[in-house]
N, C-alpha and C positions, 0 to 999 in steps of 0.2 A: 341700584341694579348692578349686578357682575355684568363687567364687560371683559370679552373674551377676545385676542386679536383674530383666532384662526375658530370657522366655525364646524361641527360637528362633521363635515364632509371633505374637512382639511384644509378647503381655500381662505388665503388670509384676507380679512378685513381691511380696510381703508382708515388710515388716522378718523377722517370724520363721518364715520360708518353712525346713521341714525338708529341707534337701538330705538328711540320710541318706536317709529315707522314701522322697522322690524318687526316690534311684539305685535303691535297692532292691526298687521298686515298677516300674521303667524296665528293669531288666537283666532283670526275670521277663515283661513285658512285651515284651519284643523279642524272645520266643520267638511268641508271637502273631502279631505283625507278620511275621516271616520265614516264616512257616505261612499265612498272609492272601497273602505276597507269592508265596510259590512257587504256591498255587493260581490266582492273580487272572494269573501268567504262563502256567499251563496254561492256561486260559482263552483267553487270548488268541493262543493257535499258532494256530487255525486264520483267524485273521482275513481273509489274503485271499484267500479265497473267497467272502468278504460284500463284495464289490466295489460293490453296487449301495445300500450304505446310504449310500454317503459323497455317491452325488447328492442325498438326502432329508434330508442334515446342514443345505442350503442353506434347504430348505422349511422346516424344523423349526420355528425360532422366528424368521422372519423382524426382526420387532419388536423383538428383544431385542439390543442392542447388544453381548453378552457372546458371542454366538454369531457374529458378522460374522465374513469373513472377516480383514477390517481389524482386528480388537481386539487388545487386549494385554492376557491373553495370549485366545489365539481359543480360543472352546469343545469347538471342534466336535470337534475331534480326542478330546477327554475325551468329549463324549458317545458317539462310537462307539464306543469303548471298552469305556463301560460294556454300550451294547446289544449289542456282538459277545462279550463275556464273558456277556451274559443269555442271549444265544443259542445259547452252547455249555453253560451250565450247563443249560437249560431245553429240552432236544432236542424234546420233545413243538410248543416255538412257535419256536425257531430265531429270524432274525431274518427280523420284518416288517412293514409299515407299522405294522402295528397297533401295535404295542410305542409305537414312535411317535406316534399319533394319540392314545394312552394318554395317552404323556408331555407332549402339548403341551394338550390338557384339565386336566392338572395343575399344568402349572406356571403355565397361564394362568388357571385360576380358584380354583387353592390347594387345600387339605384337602376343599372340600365337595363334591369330584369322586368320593374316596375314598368318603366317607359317601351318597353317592347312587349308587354303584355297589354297593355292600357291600345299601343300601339295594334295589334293582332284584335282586340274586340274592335276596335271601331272599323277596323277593314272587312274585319268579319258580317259586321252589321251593319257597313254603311247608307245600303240601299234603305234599311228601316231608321237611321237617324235623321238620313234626308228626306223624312216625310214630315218631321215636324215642321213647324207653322212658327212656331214662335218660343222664345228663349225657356217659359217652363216648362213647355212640350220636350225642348231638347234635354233639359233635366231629367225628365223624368224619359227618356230615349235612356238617357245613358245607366240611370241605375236599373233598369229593364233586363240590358245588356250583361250585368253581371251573374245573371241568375239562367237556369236551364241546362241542358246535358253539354251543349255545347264547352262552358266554363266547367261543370263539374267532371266530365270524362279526361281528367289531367290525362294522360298519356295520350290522345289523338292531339288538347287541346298544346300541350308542349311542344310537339309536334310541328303544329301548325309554326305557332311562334319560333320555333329553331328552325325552322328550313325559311323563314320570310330574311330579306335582305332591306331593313332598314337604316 
C-alpha cells in the first residue's frame, strides 16, 4: 500500500496513521457519499426553473469577497446550489428571498441568529408548547412551530425577532 504523509485535503498524517483502518473505514464510506451524491443530483434536475436566484447571488453577500464574481474560486455558483437543492428538497418554501435574507443574517452575525430565532418561536408559541403533557408531545410542539405564515412571512417574522431583547 502507498502511504502518503499528507492526505488529499492537505492535513498531515501521524507517524503511526493506521492506513488499514482508513481504507476500511473509506470503502464503507463511499457507499454514503454515492447515496449523498445521487440524491444531492436529484436535487438539483430541476435547477433551471429558479432562473431568478442567480440575480440575488449578486445581493447576497455583497461584502464578502468569496462570493464576487471575481474570486477564486467564486461562490456563488455553490450557494445556488445549495438553495436550489433546498428548494427542491423543501417543496412547502421552494426557493425564495427569504431562504436568503436567512442566510445573509447568519453568516453576517454568526450562531446568535440561530439562538434568537429558535429563541422568538418559542416566545411566540409558548402558550401552545405549554399544553404538552409529556416529552414527545413536546417534540412534536416544537417541530409544529416551524411551519405556518407566521415563520414563513420573513419580513414581519424578522421583525419580530429584531425588535425582541434577549
Amino acid at each position: 500500500m502507498l502511504s502518503c504523509r499528507v492526505d488529499p485535503y492537505g492535513f498531515e498524517r501521524p507517524e503511526d496513521f493506521d492506513y488499514a483502518s482508513y481504507e476500511a473505514f473509506f470503502s464503507r464510506y463511499l457507499v454514503v457519499l454515492t447515496r449523498r451524491a445521487i440524491k444531492w443530483s436529484k436535487l438539483l434536475k430541476g435547477k433551471n426553473s429558479i432562473q431568478k436566484g442567480l440575480k440575488d447571488m449578486n445581493r447576497t453577500f455583497p461584502d464578502n469577497v468569496k462570493f464576487r464574481k471575481t474570486a477564486d474560486p467564486c461562490l456563488q455558483h455553490t450557494l445556488y446550489n445549495v438553495l436550489v437543492a433546498y428548494g427542491h428538497h423543501n417543496k412547502a418554501v421552494g426557493y425564495c428571498q427569504t431562504v436568503l435574507r436567512i442566510w445573509d443574517c447568519l453568516f453576517y452575525e454568526g450562531s446568535k441568529i440561530i439562538f434568537r430565532v429558535a429563541l422568538t418561536l418559542i416566545k411566540q408559541n409558548q402558550a401552545f408548547i405549554l399544553e404538552a403533557t409529556n416529552f414527545p408531545d413536546i417534540c412534536d410542539k416544537f417541530k409544529q412551530i416551524t411551519k405556518g405564515t407566521f415563520v414563513t412571512e420573513c419580513h414581519s417574522f424578522m421583525q419580530i425577532w429584531q425588535e425582541e431583547s434577549y
